[in-house]
MARGUGU-880807 format. One record per residue: y, z, x of N, C-alpha, C, O in turn. Coordinates in steps of 0.1 Angstrom, whole numbers, plus 5000, padded with zeros to 4 digits. Layout:
! MARGUGU-880807
YZXYZXYZXYZX ...
END
This chain:
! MARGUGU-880807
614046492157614946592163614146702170613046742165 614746742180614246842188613946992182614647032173 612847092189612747212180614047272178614647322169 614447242197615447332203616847322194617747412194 617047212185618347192184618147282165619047262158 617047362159617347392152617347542154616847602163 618047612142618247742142616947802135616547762125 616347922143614848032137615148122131615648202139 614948172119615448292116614548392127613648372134 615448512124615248622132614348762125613948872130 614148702113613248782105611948852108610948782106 611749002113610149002118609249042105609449122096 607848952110606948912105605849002110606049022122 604449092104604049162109602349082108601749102097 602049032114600548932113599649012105599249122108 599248942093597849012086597048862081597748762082 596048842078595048802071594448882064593848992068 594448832052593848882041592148862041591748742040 591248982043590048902042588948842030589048882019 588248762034587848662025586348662027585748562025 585548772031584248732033583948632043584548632053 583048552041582548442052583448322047583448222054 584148332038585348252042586548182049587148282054 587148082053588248102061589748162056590448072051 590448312055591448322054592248232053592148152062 593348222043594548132041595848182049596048312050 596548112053597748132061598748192051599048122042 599248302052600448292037601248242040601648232052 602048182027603048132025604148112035604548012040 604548282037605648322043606048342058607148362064 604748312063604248312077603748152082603248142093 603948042071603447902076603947842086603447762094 604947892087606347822101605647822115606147762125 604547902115603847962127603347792132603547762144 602947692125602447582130603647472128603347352129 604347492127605447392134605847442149606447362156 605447562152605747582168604447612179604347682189 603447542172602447562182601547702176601147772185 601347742167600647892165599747882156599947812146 598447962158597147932155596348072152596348152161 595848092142594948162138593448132138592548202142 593348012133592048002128591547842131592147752124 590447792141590047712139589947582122588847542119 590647552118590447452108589747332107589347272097 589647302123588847202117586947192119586247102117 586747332123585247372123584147342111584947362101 582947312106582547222100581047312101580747392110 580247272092579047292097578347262109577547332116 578847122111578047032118578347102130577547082139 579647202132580447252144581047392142582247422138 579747462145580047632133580747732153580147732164 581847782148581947822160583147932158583947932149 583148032169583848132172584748172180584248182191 585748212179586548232194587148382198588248412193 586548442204586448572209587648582216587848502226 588648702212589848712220590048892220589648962210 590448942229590549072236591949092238592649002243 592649212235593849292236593549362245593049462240 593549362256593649472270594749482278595349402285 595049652276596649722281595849802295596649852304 594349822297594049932306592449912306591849852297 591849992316590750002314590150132313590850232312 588750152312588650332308586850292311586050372307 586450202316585150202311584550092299583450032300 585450082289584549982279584749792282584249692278 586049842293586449632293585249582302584749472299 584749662315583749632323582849602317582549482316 582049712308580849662302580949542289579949482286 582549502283582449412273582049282281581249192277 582649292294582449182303580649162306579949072301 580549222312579149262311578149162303577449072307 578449202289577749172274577949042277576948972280 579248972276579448862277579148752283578848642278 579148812300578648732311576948682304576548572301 576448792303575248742296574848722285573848762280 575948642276575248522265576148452273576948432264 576648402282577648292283578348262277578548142273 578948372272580148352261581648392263582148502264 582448242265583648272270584148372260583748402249 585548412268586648562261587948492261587748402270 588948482258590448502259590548652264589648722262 591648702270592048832276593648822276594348792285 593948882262595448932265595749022273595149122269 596349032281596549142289598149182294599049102296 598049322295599549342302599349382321598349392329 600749382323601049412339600149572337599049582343 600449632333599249752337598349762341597849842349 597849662336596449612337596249572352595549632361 597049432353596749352366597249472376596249522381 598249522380598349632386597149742392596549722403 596949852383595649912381594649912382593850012383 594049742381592649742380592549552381592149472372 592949532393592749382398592049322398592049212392 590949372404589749322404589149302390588449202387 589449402383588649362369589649252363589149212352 590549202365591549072357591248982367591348862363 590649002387590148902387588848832383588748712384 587948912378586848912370586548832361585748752358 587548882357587848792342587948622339587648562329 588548572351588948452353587648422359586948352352 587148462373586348412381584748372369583948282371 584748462359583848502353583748322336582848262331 585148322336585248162327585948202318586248132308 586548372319587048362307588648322310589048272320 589848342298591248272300592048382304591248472299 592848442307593448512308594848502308595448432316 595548572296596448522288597448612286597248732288 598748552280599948662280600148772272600648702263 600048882269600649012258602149042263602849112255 602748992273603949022278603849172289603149262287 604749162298604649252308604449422302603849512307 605349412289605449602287605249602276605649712271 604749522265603749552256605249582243605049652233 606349552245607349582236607449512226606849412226 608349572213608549512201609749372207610949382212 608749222205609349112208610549082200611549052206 610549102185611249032179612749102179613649062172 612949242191614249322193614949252205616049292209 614349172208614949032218615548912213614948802209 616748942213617448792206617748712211618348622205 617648682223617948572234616548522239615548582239 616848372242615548342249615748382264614748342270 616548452272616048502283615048602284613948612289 616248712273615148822274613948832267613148932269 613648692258612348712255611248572270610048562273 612248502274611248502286610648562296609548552301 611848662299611448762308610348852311609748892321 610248852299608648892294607348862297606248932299 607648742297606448652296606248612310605148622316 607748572318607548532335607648662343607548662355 607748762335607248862346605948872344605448892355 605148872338603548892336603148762344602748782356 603248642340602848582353603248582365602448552374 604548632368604348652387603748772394603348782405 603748862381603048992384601248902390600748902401 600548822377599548772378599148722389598148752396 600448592393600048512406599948602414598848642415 601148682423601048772432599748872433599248892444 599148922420597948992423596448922429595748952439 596448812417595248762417595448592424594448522427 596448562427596548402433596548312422597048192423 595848372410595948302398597148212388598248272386 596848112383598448042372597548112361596348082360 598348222350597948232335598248122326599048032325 597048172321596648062310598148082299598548192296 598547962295599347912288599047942271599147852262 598548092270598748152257599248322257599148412265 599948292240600948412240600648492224600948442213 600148612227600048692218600948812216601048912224 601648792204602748932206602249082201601549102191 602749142208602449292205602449342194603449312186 601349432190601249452177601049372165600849412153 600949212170601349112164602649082150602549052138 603749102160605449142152605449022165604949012176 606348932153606648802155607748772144607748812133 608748682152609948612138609748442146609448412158 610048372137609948252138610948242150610448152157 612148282157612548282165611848292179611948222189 611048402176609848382191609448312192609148282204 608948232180608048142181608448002186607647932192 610147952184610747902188610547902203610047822210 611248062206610948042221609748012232609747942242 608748112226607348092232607047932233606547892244 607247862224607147742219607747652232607047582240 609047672235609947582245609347622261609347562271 609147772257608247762273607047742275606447812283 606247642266605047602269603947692268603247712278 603747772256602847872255602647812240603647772233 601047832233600447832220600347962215599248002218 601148062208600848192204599648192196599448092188 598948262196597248262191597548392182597748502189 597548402169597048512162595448552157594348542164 595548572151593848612146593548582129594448572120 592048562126591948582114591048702114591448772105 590248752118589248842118590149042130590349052142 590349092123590249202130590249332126590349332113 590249462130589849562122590149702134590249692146 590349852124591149892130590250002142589650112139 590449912157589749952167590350032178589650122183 591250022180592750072186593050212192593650242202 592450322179592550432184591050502189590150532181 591250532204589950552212589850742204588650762203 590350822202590250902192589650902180589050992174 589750792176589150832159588250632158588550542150 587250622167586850522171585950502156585350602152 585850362150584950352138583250362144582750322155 582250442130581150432135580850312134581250242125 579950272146579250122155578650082140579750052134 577950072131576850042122577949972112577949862108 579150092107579350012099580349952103580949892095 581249942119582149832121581449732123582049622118 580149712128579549592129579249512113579549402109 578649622107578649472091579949492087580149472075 581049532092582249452082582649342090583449262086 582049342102582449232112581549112102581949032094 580149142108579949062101579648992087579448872084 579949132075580449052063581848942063582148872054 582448952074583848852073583948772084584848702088 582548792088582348642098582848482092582548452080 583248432098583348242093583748192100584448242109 583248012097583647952109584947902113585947892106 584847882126586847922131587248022133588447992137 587048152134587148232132587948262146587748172154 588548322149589748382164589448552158589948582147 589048622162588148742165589548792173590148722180 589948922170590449012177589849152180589749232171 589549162192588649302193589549382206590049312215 589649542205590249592218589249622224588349692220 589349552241587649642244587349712250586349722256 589049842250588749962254587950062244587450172247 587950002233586550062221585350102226584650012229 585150172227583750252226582850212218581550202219 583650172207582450152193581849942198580649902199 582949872200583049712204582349732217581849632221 582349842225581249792238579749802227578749722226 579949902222578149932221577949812210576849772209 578949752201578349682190578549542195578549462186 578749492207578849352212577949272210577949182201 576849312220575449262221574849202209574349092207 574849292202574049302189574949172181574449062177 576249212181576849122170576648982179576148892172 576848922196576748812196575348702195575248572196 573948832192572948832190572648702178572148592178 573348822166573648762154574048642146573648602135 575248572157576048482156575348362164575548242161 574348402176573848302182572548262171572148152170 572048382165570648352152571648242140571148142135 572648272139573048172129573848052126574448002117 573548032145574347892147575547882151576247782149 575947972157577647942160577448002178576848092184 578347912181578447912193580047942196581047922188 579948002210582048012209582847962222582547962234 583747932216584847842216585547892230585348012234 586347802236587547822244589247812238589647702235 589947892238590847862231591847712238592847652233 591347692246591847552249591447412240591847292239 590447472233589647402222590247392210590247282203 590747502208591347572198592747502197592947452186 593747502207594847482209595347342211596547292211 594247282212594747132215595847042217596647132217 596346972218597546912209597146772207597846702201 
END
């Protein structure tokens, strides 16, 4: 039977992982429904033999730190995911065409960054989603990549339903920490070892990289991860089917 022909609850769900050290976080319970519709936290099936990372970015704007994350990047050859909103592609074009030209994916947050799960129709939660890409084509010439991260990460299995029927893999995270407010930015030294005390393989990395503290602690941490064998991922890798 088809997804479409079953009913989602409407229940919102607020994304956390519990951390686990160099462990891989477990999916809770209550939140498992995410992979009957296409939704992915965490590499699973990564391995020694295939130790690897997937770097993904929340960008609403720029200020100075998304240029230089890029930057960092370009030079380990290390692809990014880039959720991004219309603000963005608007405001600062060039840096979202960057992004693409550059290898990384550039991906949906939805046009206005709103609470998804106050949308109970699948229009108005497509709308969302197809205004960010025509905003995209129109800017950049570009088709977005075919992944969907919701705001705040507030999700009900009903989005997921939807996201799901319009051909998008919603990507959550297992690794993230609280980077968000350019005010009260964590010191570099110790956001970097809690990063890396909860490093593991599979891992889907959420970093904002209008951070001040994530520009200056990039380098260093992708330094780290290349000394201990892990290379990173495309979330096309990730998402497979």
């Amino acid at each position: 039977m088809p997804l479409s022909s079953f009913s989602a609850s409407r229940q919102t769900h607020s994304w956390y992982c519990m951390r686990k050290g160099n462990e891989q976080p477990i999916l809770e319970p209550q939140m498992s429904f995410i992979e009957k519709y296409d939704g992915f936290y965490l590499d699973k099936r990564a391995d020694e033999k295939n130790k690897v990372i997937y770097l993904t970015f929340d960008a609403g704007y720029e200020n100075g730190n998304v240029a230089k994350i890029l930057d960092t990047l370009e030079k380990h050859n290390a692809p990014g995911a880039f959720f991004i909103l219309e603000n963005l592609i608007k405001r600062d074009t060039e840096l979202v065409k960057r992004m693409a030209k550059e290898g990384h994916l550039v991906c949906n947050h939805t046009a206005s960054h709103k609470d998804m799960t106050t949308l109970c129709d699948r229009d108005s939660f497509a709308k969302e989603l197809n205004d960010l890409e025509a905003v995209y084509k129109e800017y950049t010439g570009n088709e977005m990549a075919k992944f969907y991260r919701p705001p705040e990460g507030k999700f009900s299995e009903e989005n997921m339903k939807f996201a799901d029927e319009l051909g998008y893999d919603t990507v959550f995270w297992s690794l993230a920490y609280a980077d968000w407010d350019n005010q009260r930015q964590p010191d570099p030294e110790n956001a970097k070892e809690l990063i890396l005390k909860n490093t593991h393989n599979g891992m889907v990395l959420l970093l904002h990289p209008t951070s001040a503290t994530n520009a200056e602690i990039l380098e260093g941490l992708l330094c780290e991860w290349e000394k201990q064998g892990y290379r990173f991922g495309d979330l096309n890798e990730l998402c497979k089917r």
